[in-house]
Backbone as a printed PyTorch tensor [residue, N CA C, xyz], in Angstrom:
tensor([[[ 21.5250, -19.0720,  25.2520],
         [ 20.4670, -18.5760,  26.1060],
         [ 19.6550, -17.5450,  25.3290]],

        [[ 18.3950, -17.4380,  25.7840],
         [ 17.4920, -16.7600,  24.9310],
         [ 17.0920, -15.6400,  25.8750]],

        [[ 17.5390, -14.3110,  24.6170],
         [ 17.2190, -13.2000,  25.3060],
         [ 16.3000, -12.5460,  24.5240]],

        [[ 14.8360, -12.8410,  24.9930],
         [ 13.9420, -11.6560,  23.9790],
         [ 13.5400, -10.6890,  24.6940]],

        [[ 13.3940,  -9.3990,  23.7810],
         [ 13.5570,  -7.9970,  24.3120],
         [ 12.6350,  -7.4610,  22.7140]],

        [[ 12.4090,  -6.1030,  23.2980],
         [ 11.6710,  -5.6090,  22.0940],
         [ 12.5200,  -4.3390,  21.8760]],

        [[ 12.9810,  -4.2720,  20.5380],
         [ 13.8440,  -3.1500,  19.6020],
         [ 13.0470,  -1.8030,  19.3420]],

        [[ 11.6760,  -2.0840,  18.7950],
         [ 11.0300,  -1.0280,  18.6590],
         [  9.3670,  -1.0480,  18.5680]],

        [[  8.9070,  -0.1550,  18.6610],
         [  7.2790,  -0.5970,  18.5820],
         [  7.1260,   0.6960,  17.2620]],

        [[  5.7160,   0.0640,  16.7850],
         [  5.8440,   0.4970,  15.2840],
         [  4.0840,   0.7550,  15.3920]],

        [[  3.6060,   2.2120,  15.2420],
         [  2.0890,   2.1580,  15.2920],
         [  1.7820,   3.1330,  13.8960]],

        [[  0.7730,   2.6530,  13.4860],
         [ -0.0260,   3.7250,  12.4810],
         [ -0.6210,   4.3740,  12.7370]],

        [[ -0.6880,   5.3770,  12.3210],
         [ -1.3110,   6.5700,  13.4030],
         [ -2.8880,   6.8910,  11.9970]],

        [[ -3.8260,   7.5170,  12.2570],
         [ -4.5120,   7.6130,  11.4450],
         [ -5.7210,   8.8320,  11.7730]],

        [[ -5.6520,   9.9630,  11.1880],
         [ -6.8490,  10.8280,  11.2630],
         [ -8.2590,  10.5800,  10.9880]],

        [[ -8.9140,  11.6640,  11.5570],
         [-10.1460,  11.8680,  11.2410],
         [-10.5960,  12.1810,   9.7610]],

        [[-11.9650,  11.5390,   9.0960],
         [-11.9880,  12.1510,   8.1470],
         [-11.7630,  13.1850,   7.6170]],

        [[-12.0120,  14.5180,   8.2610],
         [-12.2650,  16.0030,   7.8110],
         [-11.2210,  16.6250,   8.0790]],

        [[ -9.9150,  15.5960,   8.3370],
         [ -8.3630,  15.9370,   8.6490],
         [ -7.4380,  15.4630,   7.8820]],

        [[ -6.7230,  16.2540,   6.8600],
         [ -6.1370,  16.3040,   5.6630],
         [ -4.5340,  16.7300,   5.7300]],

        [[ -3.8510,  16.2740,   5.5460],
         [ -2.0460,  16.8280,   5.7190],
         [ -1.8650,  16.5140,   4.0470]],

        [[ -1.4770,  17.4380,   3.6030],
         [ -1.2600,  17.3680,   2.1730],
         [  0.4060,  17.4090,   2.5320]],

        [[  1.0770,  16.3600,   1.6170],
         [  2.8050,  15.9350,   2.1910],
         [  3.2720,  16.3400,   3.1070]],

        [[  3.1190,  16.0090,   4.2620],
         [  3.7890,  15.9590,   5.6530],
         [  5.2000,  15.9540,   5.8990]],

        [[  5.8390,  16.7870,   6.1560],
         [  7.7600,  15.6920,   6.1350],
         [  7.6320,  14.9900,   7.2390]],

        [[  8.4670,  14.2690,   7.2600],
         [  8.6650,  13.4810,   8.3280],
         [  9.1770,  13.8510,   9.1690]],

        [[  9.3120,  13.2650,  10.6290],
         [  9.5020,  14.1500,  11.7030],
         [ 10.0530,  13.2370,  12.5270]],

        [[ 11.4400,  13.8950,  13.3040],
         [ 12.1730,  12.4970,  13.8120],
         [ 12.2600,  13.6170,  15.4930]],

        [[ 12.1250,  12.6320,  16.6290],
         [ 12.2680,  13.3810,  17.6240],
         [ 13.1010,  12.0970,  18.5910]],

        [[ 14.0490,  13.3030,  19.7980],
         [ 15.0070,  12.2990,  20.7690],
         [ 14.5440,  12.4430,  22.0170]],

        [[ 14.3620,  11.3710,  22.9190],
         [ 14.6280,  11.6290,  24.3060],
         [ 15.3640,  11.2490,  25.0170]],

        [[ 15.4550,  11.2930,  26.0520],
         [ 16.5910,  10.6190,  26.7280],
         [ 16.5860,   8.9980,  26.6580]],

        [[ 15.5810,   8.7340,  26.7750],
         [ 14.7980,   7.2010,  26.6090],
         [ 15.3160,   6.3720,  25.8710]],

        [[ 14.2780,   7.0300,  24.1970],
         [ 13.8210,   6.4420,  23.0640],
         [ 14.1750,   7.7520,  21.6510]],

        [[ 13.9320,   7.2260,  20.7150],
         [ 14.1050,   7.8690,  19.5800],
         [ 12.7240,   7.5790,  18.9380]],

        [[ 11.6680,   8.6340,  18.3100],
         [ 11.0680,   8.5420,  17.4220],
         [ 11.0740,   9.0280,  16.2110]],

        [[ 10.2960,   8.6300,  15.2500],
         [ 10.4180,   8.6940,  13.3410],
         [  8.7660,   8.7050,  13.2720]],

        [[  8.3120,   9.5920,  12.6080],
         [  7.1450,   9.7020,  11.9120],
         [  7.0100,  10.0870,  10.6370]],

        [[  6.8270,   8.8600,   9.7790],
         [  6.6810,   9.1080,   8.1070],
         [  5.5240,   8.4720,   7.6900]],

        [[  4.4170,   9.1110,   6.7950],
         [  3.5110,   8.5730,   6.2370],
         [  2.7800,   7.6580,   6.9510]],

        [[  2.2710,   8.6080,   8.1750],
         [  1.4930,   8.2260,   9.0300],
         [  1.8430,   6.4840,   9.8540]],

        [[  3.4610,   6.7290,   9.8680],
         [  3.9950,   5.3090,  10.8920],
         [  4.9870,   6.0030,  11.5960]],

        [[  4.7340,   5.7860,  13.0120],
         [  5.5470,   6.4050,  14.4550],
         [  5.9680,   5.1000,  14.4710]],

        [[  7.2160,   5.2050,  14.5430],
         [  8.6140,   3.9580,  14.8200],
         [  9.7020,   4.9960,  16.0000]],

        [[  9.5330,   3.6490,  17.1230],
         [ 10.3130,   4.3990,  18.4980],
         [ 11.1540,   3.2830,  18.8450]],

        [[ 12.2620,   3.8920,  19.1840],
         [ 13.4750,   2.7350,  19.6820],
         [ 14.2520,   3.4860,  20.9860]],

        [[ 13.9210,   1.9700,  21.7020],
         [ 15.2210,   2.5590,  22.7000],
         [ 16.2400,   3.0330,  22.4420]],

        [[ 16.8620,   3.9490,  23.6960],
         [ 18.0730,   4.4250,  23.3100],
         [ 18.8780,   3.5130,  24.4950]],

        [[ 20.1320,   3.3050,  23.9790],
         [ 21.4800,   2.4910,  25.4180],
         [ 22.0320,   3.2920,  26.0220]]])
């Protein structure tokens, strides 16, 4: 049986020209929800069980 479901959604995030981040760290945040990751301007969020 076929179970499709979605694991994570994956967006690029992208500034304004006259908006500059010279090496950013990456930045990981929890919710009760989901889990997000932001590196080099890609937000990756996953459910949590």
């Amino acid at each position: 049986m076929r179970d499709p479901h979605v694991e994570s959604l994956r967006y690029r995030l992208k500034t304004s020209e006259t908006t500059i981040y010279k090496n950013p760290p990456a930045v990981k945040f929890t919710r009760n929800e989901f889990e997000c990751h932001l590196n080099d301007g890609v937000l990756t969020c996953h459910m949590r069980e």
